[in-house]
Phi, psi and omega in degrees: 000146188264124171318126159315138173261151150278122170278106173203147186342312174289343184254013204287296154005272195298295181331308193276010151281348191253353198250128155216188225222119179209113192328142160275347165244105196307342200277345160291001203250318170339114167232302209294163177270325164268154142288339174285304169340292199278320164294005181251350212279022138295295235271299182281324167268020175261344185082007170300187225250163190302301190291014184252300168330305172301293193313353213232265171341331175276341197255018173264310186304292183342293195298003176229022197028067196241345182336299181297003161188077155314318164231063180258103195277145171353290204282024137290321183267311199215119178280328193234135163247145178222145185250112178234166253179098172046042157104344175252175191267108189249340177217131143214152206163183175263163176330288167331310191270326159312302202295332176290313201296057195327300178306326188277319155346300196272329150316324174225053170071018184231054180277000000 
């Protein structure tokens, strides 16, 4: 049985290894430019190692017989995109041309 934690600075780490989170409309959950991106992006901010990583996206992908497309980007899927940023609308447009847009990415955490 798992010990209760206090949310506090020193436990957060460990909390948020333990939590996750998953959208009732998968299409909200898309952030990333690739499906190997998004699907990696637990993996890598967890801080694992590159090659655990690749490994763990191949064998996700598998389980849902998804192996072929790994790079298949977002604005293939979705023409128009919108970025929003502690609750506000900092972009919309198309996808293409957001997902090009380096400064504003990285202005709003999404690099």
């Amino acid at each position: 049985m798992q010990q209760s934690q206090k949310v506090a600075e020193p436990n957060l780490a460990r909390i948020r290894a333990q939590v996750g989170l998953v959208f009732q409309d998968p299409d909200d959950q898309l952030f990333s430019p690739t499906v190997f991106d998004d699907v990696a992006f637990g993996p890598l901010y967890a801080g694992l190692p590159e090659e655990e990583i690749q490994r763990r996206v191949a064998w996700a992908l598998a389980q849902v017989g998804l192996e072929g497309y790994a790079e298949r980007m977002v604005a293939e899927v979705f023409p128009r995109m919108v970025v929003l940023d502690e609750g506000r609308v900092v972009a919309d447009g198309p996808t293409d041309e957001l997902l090009a847009d380096r400064q504003l990415l990285e202005t709003h955490g999404l690099e």
